[in-house]
C-alpha positions, 0 to 999 in steps of 0.5 A, spaced: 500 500 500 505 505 502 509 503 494 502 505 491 501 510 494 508 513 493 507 511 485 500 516 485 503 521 489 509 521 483 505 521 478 501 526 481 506 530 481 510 529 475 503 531 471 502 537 474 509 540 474 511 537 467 504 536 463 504 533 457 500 533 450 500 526 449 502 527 442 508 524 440 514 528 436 512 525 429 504 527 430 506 534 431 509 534 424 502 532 421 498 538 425 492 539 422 490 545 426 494 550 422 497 550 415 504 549 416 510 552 411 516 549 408 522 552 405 526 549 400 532 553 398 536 550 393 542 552 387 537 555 381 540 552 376 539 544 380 531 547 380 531 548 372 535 541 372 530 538 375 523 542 371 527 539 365 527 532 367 521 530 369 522 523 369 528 524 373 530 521 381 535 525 381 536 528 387 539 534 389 542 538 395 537 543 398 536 546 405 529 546 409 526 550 414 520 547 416 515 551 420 508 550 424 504 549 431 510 546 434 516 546 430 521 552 427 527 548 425 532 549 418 535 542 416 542 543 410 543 538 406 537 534 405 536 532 398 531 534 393 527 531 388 519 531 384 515 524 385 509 522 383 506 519 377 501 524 372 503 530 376 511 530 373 507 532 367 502 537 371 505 544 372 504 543 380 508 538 381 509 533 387 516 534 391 519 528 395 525 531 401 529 526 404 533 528 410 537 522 410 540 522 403 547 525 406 547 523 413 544 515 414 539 515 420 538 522 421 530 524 421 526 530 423 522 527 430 522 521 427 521 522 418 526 520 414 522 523 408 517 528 407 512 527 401 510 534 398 502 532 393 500 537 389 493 535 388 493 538 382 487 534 380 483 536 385 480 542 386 478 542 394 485 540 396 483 536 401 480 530 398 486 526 400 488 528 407 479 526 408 480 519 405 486 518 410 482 521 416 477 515 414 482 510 415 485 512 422 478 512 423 476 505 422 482 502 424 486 501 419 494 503 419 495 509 413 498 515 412 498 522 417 497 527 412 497 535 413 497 542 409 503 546 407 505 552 403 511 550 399 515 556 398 522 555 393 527 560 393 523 565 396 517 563 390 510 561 393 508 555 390 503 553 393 498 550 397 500 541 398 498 536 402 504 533 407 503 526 406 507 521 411 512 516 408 511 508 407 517 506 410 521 504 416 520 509 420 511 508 419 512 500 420 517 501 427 510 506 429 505 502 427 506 494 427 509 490 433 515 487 428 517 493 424 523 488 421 519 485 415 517 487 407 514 492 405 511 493 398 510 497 394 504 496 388 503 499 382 500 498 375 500 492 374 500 489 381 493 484 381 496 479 385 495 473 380 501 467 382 506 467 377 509 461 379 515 459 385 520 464 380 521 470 384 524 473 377 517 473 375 514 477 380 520 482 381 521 483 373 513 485 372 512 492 370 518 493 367 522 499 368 517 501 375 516 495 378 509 493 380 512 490 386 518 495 389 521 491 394 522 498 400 525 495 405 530 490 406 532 490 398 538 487 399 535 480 400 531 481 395 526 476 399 519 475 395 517 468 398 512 472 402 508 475 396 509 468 393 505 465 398 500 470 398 498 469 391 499 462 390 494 461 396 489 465 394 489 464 387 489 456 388 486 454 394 479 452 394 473 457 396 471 452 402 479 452 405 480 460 404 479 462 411 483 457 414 490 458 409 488 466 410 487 465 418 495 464 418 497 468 411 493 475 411 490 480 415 483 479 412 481 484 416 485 490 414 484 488 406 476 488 407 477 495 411 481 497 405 476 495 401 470 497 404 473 504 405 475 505 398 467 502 395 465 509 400 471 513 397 470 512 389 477 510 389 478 507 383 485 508 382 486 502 386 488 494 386 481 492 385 479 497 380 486 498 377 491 494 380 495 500 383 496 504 389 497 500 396 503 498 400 503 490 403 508 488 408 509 481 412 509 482 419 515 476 420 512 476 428 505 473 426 507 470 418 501 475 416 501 480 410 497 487 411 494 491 406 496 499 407 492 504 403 496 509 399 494 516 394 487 518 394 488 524 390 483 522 385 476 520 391 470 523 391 467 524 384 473 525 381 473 520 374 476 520 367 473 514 365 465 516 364 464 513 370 459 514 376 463 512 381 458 514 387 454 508 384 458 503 382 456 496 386 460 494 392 460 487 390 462 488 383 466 494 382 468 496 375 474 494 373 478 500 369 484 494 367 480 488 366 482 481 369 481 477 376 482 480 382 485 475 386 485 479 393 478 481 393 474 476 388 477 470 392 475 473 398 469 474 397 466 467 395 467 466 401 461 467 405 464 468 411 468 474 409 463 476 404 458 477 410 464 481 414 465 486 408 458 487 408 457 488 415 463 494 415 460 497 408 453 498 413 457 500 419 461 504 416 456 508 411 452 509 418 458 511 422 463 513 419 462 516 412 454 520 413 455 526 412 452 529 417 457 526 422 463 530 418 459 535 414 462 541 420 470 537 419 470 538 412 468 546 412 473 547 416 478 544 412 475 550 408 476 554 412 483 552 413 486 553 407 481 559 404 487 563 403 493 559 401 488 556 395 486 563 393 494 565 393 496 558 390 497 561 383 500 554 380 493 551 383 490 554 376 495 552 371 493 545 370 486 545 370 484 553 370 482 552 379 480 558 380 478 560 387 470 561 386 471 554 382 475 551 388 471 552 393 464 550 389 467 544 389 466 542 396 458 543 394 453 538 396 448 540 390 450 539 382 457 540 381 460 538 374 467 541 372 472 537 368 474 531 371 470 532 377 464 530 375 461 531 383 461 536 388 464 534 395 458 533 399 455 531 393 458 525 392 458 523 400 450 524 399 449 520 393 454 515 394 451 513 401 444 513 398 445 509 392 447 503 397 440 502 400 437 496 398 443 494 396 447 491 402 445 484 403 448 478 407 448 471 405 447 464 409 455 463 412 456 460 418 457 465 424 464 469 425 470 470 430 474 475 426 478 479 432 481 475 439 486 479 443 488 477 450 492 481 455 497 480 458 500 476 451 506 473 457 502 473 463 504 471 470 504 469 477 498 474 479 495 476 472 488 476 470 488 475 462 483 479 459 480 476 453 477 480 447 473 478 441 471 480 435 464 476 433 458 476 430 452 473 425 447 475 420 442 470 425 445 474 431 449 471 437 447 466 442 453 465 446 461 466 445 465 462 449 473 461 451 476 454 451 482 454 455 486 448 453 492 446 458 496 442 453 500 438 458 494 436 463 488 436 456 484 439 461 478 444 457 475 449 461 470 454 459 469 462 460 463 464 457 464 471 455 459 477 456 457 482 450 461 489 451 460 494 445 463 500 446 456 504 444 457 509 438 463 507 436 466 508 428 471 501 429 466 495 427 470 491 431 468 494 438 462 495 436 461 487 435 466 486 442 465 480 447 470 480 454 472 476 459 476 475 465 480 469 466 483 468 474 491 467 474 493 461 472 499 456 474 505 459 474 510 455 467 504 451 464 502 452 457 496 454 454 491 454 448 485 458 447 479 457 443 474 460 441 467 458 440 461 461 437 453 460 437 448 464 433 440 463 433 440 459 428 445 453 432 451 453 427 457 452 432 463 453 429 471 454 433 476 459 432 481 460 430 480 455 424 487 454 423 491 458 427 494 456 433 494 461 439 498 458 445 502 462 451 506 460 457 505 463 464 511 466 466 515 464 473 518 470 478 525 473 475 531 474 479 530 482 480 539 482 481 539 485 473 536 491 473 536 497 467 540 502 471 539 508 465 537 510 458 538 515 454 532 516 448 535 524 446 543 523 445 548 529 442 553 528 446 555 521 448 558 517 443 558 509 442 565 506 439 564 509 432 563 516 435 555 516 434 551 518 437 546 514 439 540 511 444 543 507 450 540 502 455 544 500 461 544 494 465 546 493 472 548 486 476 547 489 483 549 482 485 556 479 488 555 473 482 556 474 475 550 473 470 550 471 463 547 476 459 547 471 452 541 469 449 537 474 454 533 479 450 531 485 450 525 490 447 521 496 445 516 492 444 510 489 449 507 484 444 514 482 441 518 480 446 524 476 443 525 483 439 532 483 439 537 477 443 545 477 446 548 473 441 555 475 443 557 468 446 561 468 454 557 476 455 558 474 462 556 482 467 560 482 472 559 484 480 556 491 480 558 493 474 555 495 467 553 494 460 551 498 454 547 497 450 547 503 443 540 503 441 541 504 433 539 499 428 547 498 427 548 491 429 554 491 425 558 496 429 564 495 434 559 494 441 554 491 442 549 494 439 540 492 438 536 492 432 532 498 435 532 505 436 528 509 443 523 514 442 525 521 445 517 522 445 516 516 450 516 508 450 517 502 454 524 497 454 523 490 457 530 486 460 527 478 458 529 472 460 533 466 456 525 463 455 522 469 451 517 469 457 519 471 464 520 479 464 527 480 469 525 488 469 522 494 466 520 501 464 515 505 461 518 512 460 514 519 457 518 524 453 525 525 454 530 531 455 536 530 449 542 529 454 538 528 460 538 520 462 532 517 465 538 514 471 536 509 478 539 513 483 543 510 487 545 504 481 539 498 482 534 502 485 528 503 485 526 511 483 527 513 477 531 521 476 533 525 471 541 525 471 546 527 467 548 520 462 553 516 466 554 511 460 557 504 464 558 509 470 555 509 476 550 513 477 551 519 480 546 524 483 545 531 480 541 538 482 535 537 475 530 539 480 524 544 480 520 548 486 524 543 490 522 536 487 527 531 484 523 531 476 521 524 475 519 522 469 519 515 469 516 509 473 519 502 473 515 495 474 522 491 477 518 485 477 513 480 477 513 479 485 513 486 487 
């Protein structure tokens, strides 16, 4: 009782001396509040170079200031160059920055890239940054996005839309392994099965690939995207769900698609076999859909097609020939029942323009001023202000292209699909199981969440707990538990339960068993495996002593200055650290492991460990970097499981470590670094109280 009352009088006190905005860095750069402004000063002569070349990736070397809300910051030597498809051609062009291309590893508050979209097709300007809002708003991971003014050497360029890049940085906040794939699919990306070759795959598209392998591309590694298209293109309707259970993330791609279907996002994978992302996340084995360029939404059509209308179930094809991703997956009834559920759940709370009808004028309003400025807004398409603004009409609008008003086209689009809507007889469905804590121990209660439903309506819902060594099967009936108004479909169909603490070193299987009223009972997870191990008590002895999550003064043995994690043998006994672990992240605890062999921490001494991604460099090094905005780290045992020591901090001071002082105990203070030293305590304290930012679970016995 007197350690828990201590912990709230800290965390008291710590949030009143030291409030937070609960935005991290990376979020402040997307602001949306505000129109924010970019600089880009370059030579002349490279600028005309680049406006000669069209087609070129040439990058050249630029300096950015970058301004909004948050930040006023100027960044020399980043590198400079347009992007895009169709907008090279456009005379408002759409500009890529990297701020790593001279110094690897370098970011702004964690972006190595910046994507600057003209949105020349789009009069409004906001039609993108609306469909990316959409997608955070069902759950499905995407792009931030924000407004900027461009100026270039002074010149006003006009008015973009900042769009955060797919890369390593994005998969690192968004996925529990971040080490995986990503790719990035363009025309004629259909997902047909090739064959076992990975020429065939890496070579289709020709000189711009159609699957551009963005992260590990030394490896070069494709047997993942094979996978997919071979079971989706060659397993029959009847085995679909139980080979996708373990493949893909079925879920987020009928999210993709039922949102797109919303949209009239034509330039797509279903109807043009372009624009979208796909990563496989080793941890699970499972590849993700992830949405990308939605310039050309909400009305706007070059084909003579009313998009607003077109049938979710049969979307017209631009380039014709099979779909595998959506076509397979819609024979099964299953999951053609689940995308229907998400298209009615989403057309009512999400998409209804009454709900978002005020959020659209005052993106208006925000960019009324630097659109009537924009001078090369007009070029392509004579988008004057009056027209512009029009655009976002909910009566009949017609011009060029945009063959529909904003509103309009959200109003016609959720009318035409009344009556159309249907479901069809399918076994009812489990399509979400989560379980807390994923390594649970001595004393935790595991709280399972379910995602499930039935066109029938369900009768009951029920954890199975298998004890694999004993066989014995005990049943937790679970109890509805929607979150009410909700726009995730996921927490709008949800089933919990508490399952008291089990023994300690025993291993477990969950299952999930489903009736609806009409008497079908079906198990889940159909073919996938959910098992977990209940942890025993770590030895305390090893603790970590320090961490360093903003660093410009302390230098690893390669003279970078990288995060640092230092742990601390408060024992008279040397401890092995090989095959110990050590992660940022709660759900994948084997994230990064000592493999140096004989790493033996000697009797209250001191290891470091650089947090930097650079395993190869002298030292030892983890294959992750610490957040200056805050996270967690985990010291894990030999077995994966059993946690020896944890912290959670918040956002960090650059060179001020977050220290246990004196070595090993249990408060946390801000310090100035001692890297493999003894802590030693400083005067970084404010109206008489130590600043403490950081509190610690030591272990599972305390």
């Amino acid at each position: 009782m007197k350690q828990k009352l201590i912990f709230l009088l800290l965390l008291f006190l710590t949030n009143y001396l030291f409030p937070q905005t609960g935005m991290q860095d990376w979020e402040k750069v997307f602001d949306d509040t505000e129109v924010g402004r970019i600089d880009i000063t370059i030579d002349p002569d490279d600028l005309e170079w680049i406006y000669a070349n069209v087609n070129s990736d040439v990058e050249f070397v630029a300096t950015m200031r970058f301004q909004n809300k948050w930040f006023d910051e100027t960044l020399d030597s980043i590198g400079f160059r347009l992007r895009g498809n169709t907008s090279r051609q456009a005379q408002k062009k759409s500009f890529k920055i990297a701020i790593n291309s001279l110094f690897q590893g370098r970011n702004c508050h964690g972006l190595e890239k910046v994507n600057l979209n003209g949105e020349h097709n789009d009069p409004s300007i906001v039609r993108s940054k609306l469909s990316f809002e959409k997608f955070e708003q069902i759950g499905l991971k995407g792009s931030r996005s924000c407004h900027m003014e461009v100026y270039i050497n002074g010149r006003y360029y006009g008015l973009y839309i900042s769009v955060e890049h797919l890369d390593e940085e994005f998969l690192e906040r968004n996925y529990a392994d971040d080490s995986g794939n990503l790719w990035k699919c363009l025309w004629p990306a259909d997902l047909q099965y090739l064959g076992e070759n990975p020429s065939s795959y890496i070579t289709l598209g020709g000189s711009r690939p159609a699957y551009e392998l963005s992260t590990n591309e030394n490896e070069m590694d494709f047997s993942s995207l094979i996978r997919l298209t071979r079971i989706l293109n060659n397993t029959p309707a009847s085995k679909l769900i139980d080979s996708l259970e373990t493949t893909l993330d079925y879920v987020d791609a009928l999210k993709y698609f039922s949102m797109n279907i919303l949209l009239g996002q034509w330039d797509d994978y279903w109807s043009n076999m372009n624009n979208y992302y796909l990563y496989h996340e080793p941890a699970n084995n499972l590849m993700h859909v992830i949405p990308y360029d939605y310039d050309n939404t909400f009305g706007i059509d070059w084909f003579d097609v009313n998009w607003s209308t077109e049938n979710p179930y049969s979307f017209h094809k631009i380039n014709n020939g099979p779909r595998p991703l959506i076509e397979k997956m819609l024979a099964v009834p299953e999951l053609r029942n689940l995308y229907t559920r998400m298209l009615i759940h989403y057309k009512e709370n999400v998409f209804a323009l009454p709900l978002w009808n005020s959020r659209i004028d005052s993106l208006k309003e925000l960019v009324r001023v630097p659109a009537l400025l924009d001078t090369f807004r007009t070029k392509d398409y004579n988008f004057l202000l009056t027209i512009s603004l029009n655009s976002y009409s909910a009566s009949n609008y017609s011009n060029q292209h945009v063959k529909m008003g904003l509103k309009q086209y959200i109003l016609s689009r959720t009318n035409s699909l009344e009556g159309v809507l249907n479901y069809i007889q399918a076994p009812p469905l489990v399509y979400e199981i989560d379980y807390l804590p994923k390594n649970p121990g001595v004393n935790d209660s595991i709280y399972v969440t379910v995602s499930a439903f039935s066109m029938h309506g369900l009768d009951s819902v029920v954890v199975q707990l298998h004890d694999l060594l004993s066989g014995v099967v005990t049943s937790f009936p679970m109890r509805y538990s929607p979150v009410w108004g909700s726009k995730l479909l996921e927490e709008t169909d949800r089933f919990t339960v508490v399952i008291p603490p089990l023994e300690r070193y025993k291993q477990y299987q969950i299952t999930i068993r489903v009736r609806d009223y009409s008497g079908q009972i079906v198990n889940y997870p159909r073919a996938k495996k959910i098992e977990f191990t209940t942890s025993g008590v770590s030895d305390t002895i090893l603790r970590i002593n320090e961490i360093l999550a903003d660093n410009s003064m302390y230098p690893d043995p390669s003279g970078d200055f990288d995060d640092f994690v230092e742990l601390y043998n408060s024992s008279d006994q040397p401890i092995t650290l090989t095959g110990k672990y050590l992660t940022d992240k709660s759900d994948n605890l084997v994230k990064w492991r000592f493999e140096q062999p004989g790493l033996v921490i000697e009797p209250y001494q001191f290891v470091v460990i650089w947090c930097d991604e650079e395993e190869t460099q002298p030292g030892i090094h983890a294959n992750f970097k610490l957040s200056k905005s805050g996270e967690l780290v985990y010291l894990v045992d030999t077995n994966g499981v059993d946690i020896i020591d944890s912290v959670t901090f918040g956002p960090q001071i650059t060179d001020a470590s977050l220290s246990r002082i004196p070595d090993g105990a249990p408060q946390w203070l801000q310090n100035s670094p001692t890297p493999g030293g003894t802590n030693t305590p400083e005067q970084w304290k404010m109206k008489g109280l130590p600043r403490v930012l950081s509190f610690s679970k030591l272990s599972k016995s305390i």
